[in-house]
C-alpha positions as CSV (number, residue, x, y, z in Angstrom):
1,X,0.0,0.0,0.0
2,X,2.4,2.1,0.7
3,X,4.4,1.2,-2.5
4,X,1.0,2.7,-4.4
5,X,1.1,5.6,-2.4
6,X,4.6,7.0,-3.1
7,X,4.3,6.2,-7.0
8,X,0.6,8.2,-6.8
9,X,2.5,11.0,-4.7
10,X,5.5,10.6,-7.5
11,X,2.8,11.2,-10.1
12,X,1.5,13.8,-8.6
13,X,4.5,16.0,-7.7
14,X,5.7,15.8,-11.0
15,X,2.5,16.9,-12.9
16,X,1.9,20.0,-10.5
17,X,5.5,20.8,-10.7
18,X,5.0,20.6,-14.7
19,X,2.1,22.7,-14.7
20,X,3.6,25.5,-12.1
21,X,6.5,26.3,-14.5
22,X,4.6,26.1,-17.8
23,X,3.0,28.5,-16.3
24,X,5.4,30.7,-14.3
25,X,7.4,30.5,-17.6
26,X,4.2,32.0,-19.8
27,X,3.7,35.1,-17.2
28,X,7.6,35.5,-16.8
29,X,7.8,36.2,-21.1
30,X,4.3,38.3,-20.5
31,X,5.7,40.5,-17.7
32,X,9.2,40.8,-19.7
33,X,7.4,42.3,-22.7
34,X,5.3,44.8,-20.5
35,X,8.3,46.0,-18.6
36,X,10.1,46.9,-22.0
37,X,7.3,48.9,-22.8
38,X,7.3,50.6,-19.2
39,X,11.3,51.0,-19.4
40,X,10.9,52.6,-23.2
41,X,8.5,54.8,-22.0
42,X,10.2,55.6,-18.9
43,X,13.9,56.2,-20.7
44,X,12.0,58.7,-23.2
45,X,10.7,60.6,-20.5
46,X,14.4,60.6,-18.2
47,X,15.4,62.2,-21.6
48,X,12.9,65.0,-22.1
49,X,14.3,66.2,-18.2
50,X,17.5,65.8,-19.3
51,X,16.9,68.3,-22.5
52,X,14.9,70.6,-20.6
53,X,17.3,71.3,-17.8
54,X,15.6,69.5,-14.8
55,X,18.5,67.1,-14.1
56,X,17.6,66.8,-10.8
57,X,14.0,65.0,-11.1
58,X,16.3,62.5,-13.8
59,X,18.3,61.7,-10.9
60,X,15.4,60.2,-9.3
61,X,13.5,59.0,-11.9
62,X,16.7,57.0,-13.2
63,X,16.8,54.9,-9.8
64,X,13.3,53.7,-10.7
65,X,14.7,52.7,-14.2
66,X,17.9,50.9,-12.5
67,X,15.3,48.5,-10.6
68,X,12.8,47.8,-13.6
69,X,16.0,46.9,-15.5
70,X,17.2,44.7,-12.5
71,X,14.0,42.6,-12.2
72,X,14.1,42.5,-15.8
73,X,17.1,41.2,-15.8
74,X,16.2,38.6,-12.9
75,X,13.3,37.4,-14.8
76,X,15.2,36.0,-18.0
77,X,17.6,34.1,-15.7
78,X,14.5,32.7,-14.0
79,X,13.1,31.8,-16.9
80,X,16.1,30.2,-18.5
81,X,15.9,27.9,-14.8
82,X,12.3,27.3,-14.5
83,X,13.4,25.6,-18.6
84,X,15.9,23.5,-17.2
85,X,13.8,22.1,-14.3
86,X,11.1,21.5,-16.6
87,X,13.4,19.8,-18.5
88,X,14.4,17.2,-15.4
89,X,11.3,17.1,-13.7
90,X,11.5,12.8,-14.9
91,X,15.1,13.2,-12.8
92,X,14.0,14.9,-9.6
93,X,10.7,12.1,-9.4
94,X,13.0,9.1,-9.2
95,X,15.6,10.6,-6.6
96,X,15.2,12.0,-3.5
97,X,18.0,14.0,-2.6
98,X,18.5,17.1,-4.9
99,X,20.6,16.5,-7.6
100,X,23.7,18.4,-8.1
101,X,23.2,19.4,-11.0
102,X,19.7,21.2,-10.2
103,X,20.6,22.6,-6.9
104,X,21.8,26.3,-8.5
105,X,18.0,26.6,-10.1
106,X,15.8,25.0,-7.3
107,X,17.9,27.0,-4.8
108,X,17.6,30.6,-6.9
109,X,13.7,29.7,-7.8
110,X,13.4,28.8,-4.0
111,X,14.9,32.3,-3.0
112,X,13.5,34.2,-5.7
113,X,9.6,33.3,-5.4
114,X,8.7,35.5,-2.3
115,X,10.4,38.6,-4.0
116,X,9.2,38.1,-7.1
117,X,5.1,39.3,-6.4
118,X,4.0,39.1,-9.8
119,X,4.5,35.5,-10.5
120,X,2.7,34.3,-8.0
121,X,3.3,30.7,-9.6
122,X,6.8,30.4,-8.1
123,X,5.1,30.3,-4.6
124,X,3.6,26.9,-5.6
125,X,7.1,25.6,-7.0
126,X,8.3,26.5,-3.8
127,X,5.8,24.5,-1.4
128,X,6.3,21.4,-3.9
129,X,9.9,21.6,-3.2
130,X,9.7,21.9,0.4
131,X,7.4,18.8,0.7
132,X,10.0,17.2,-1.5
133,X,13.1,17.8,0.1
134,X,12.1,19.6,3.6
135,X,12.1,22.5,5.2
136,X,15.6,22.5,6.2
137,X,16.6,22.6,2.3
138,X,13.8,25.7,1.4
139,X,15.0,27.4,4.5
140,X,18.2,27.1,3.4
141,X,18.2,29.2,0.0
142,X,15.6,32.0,1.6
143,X,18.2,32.5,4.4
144,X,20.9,32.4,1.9
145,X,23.3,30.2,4.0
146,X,27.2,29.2,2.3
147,X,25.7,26.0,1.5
148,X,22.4,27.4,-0.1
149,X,23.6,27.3,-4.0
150,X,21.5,30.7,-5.0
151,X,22.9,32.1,-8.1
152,X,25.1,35.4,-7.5
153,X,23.4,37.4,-9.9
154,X,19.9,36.7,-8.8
155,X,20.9,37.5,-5.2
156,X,22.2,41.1,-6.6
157,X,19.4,42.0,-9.2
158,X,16.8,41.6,-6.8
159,X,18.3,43.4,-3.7
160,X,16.9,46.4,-2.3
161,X,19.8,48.5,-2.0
162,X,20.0,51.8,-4.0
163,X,22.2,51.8,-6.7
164,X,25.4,53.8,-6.4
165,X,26.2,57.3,-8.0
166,X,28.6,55.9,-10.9
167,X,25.8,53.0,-11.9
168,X,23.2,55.8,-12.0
169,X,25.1,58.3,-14.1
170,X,26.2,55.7,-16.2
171,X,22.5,54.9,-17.2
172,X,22.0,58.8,-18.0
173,X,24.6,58.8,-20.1
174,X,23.0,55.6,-22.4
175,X,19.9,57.4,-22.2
176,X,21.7,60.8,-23.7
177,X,23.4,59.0,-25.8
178,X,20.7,57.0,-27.2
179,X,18.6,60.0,-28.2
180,X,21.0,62.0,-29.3
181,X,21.1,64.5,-26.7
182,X,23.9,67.4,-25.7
183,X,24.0,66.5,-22.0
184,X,26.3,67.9,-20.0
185,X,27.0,65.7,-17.0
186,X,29.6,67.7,-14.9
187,X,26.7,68.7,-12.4
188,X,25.5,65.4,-12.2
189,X,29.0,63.9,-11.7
190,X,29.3,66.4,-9.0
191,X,26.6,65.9,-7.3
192,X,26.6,62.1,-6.9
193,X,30.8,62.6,-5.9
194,X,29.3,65.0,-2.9
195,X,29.6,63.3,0.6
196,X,26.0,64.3,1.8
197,X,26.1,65.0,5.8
198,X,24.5,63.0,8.2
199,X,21.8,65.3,9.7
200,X,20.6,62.5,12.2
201,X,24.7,62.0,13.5
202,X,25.5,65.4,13.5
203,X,24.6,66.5,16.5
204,X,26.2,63.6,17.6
205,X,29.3,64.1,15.9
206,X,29.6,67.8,17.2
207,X,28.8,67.1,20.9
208,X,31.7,64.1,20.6
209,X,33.8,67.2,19.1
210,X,33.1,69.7,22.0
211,X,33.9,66.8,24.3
212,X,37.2,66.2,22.7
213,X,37.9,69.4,23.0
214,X,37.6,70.0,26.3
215,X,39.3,67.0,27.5
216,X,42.8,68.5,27.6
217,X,41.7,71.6,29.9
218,X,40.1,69.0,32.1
219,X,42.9,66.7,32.3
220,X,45.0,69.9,32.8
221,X,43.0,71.0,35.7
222,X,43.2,67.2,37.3
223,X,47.2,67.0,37.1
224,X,47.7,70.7,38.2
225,X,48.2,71.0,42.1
226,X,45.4,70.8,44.7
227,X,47.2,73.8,47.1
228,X,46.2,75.9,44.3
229,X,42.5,75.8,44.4
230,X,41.6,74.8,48.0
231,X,43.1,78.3,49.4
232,X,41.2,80.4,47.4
233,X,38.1,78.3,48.2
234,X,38.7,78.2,51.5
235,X,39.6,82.3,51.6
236,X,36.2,83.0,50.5
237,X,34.9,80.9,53.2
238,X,36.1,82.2,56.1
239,X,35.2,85.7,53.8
240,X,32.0,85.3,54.5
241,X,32.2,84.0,58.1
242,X,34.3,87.2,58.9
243,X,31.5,89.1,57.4
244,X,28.6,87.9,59.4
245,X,30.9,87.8,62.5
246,X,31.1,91.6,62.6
247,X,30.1,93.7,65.4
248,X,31.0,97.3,66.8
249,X,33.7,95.9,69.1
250,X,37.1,96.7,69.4
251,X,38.2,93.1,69.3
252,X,36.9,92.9,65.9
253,X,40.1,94.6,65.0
254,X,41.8,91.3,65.6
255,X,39.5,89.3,63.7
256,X,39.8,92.1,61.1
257,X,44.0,92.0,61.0
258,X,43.9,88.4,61.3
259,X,42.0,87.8,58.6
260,X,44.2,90.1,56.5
261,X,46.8,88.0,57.0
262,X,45.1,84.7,56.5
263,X,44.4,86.3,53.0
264,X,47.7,87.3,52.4
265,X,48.9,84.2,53.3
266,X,46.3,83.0,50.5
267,X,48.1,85.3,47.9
268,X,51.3,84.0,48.8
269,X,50.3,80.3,48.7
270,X,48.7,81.3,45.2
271,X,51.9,83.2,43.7
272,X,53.8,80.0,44.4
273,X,54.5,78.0,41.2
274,X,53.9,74.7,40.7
275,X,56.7,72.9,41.0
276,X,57.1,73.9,44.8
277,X,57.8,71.1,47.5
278,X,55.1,69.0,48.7
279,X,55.9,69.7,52.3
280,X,56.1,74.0,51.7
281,X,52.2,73.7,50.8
282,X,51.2,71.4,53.5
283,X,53.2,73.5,55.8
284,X,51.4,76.7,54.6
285,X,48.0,75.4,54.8
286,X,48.4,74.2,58.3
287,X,49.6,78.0,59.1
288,X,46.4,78.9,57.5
289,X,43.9,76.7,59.6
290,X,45.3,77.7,62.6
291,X,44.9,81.4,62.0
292,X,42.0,81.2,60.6
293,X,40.8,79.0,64.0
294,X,42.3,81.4,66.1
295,X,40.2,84.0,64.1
296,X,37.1,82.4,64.3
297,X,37.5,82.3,68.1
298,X,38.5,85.7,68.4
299,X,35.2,86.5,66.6
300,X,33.0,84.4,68.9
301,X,34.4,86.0,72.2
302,X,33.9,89.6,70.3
303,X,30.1,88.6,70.0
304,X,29.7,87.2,73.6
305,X,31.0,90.6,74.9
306,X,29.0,92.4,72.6
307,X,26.3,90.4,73.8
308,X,26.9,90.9,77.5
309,X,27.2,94.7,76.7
310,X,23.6,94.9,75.5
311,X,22.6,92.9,78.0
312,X,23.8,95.4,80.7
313,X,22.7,98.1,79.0
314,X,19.5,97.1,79.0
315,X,19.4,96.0,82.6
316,X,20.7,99.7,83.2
317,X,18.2,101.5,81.3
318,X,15.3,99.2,83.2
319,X,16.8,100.5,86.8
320,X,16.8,104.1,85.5
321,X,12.9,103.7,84.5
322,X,12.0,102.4,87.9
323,X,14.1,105.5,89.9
324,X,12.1,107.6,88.0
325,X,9.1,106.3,88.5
């Protein structure tokens, strides 16, 4: 039973397969003769642009002729291999591994047929083949793996990728030449040389730019010296403590001259260059936190008196009210 069943299956495969090309091979020569027309018509009117100044819409319209001509191209190969299966559909009935000979056009019909929307017939060539030979095989040429076998010229005519700027100006040059016009492609040649900018990276680019930039100041700013910076920081500091601090006392004057000297002291630590001796600078800065402790101090017992003196003044002024009284 199952002997019957294999020889029906045989039978079957090989009449469907038969009757897929026949007919992908029909609408293949149909669609070849209607894209001629298209590319005629489409070449005459690349030329009127060209002869009437408007190169710019012909370097458009000429990317839409580079693809017609690709799938035109694509097609006759595809016909030429839907011929030769046809031709050995007897030979791929009786074995069941694909034969060597017919893996190039199974493989390029296989990874043709879902890019190829108008012949809807390849499709069906396609299923037979993967209940022939599996999935693994089908998947095989569609993922284009080393192994696959897809013809190299198949794979290129019906990529998507946009045709470069010498394949496109050479194609307005055959359409010039062909009718017989005095084109002068120096613009054109210009324009498709041009590096055009990347507007989305270019904001990138320029930030990584400023960033470069300022890397050297900021490294310059890490190595140089940290005696440098923390007096002046610390100066304006004990600035604004000596500010709030004051009072109408005479031992302000102290906290006044001291803190002179603790800026002076700042000054000097700042003139120093920077090659000085670690120890001078840790030195200095210890000179400087003790004056300006000894300042601080001096401040806080100049505001306790001050205090006090208010305070007795007002007890005064409060026995004076009840004596008269």
């Amino acid at each position: 039973m199952s002997l019957l069943n294999q020889l029906f299956n045989r039978g079957v495969f090989g009449t469907r397969c038969k009757t897929c090309l026949n007919l992908a091979i029909s609408r293949i020569k149909l669609l070849q003769n209607k894209r001629d027309m298209q590319l005629k018509q489409m070449c005459k009117e690349i030329s009127q642009f060209l002869q009437a100044g408007q190169e710019a819409i012909a370097r458009i319209r000429v990317e839409h002729i580079i693809r017609e001509q690709n799938i035109w191209a694509a097609y006759e190969i595809l016909e030429l291999f839907c011929e030769f299966v046809l031709a050995r559909v007897p030979i791929i009935e009786n074995q069941r591994e694909c034969p060597a000979e017919l893996r190039e056009a199974i493989a390029s019909i296989i990874f043709a047929a879902p890019r190829c929307s108008d012949v809807p017939d390849l499709l069906h060539i396609k299923n037979l083949f993967t209940t022939k030979y599996g999935k693994e095989f089908v998947s095989a040429a569609s993922e284009l793996r080393p192994d696959s076998g897809v013809n190299r010229t198949i794979i290129e005519k019906l990529s998507v990728t946009a045709p470069s700027g010498e394949v496109k100006l050479k194609v307005l040059r055959e359409i010039a030449e062909e009718y017989n016009i005095a084109w002068d492609s120096s613009k054109t040649e210009a324009e498709f040389r041009k590096n055009h900018e990347d507007l989305l990276g270019g904001a990138k680019q320029a930030s990584a730019g400023i960033a470069l930039s300022h890397t050297p100041s900021r490294n310059g700013s890490n190595n140089s010296p940290s005696y440098t910076t923390e007096p002046s920081i610390k100066s304006e500091h004990d600035k604004q403590e000596y500010k709030q601090l004051e009072s109408p006392s005479p031992s302000n004057n102290n906290s006044l001259f001291n803190s002179n000297e603790i800026e002076q002291s700042h000054k000097n630590n700042d003139v120093f260059p920077a090659g000085d001796a670690k120890s001078e600078t840790a030195f200095q800065s210890s000179d400087v936190l003790e004056k300006a402790r000894a300042a601080i101090a001096s401040a806080d017992r100049a505001s306790a008196a001050a205090r006090a003196a208010a305070a007795l003044v007002q007890s005064n002024f409060g026995s004076l009210k009840l004596e008269g009284k």
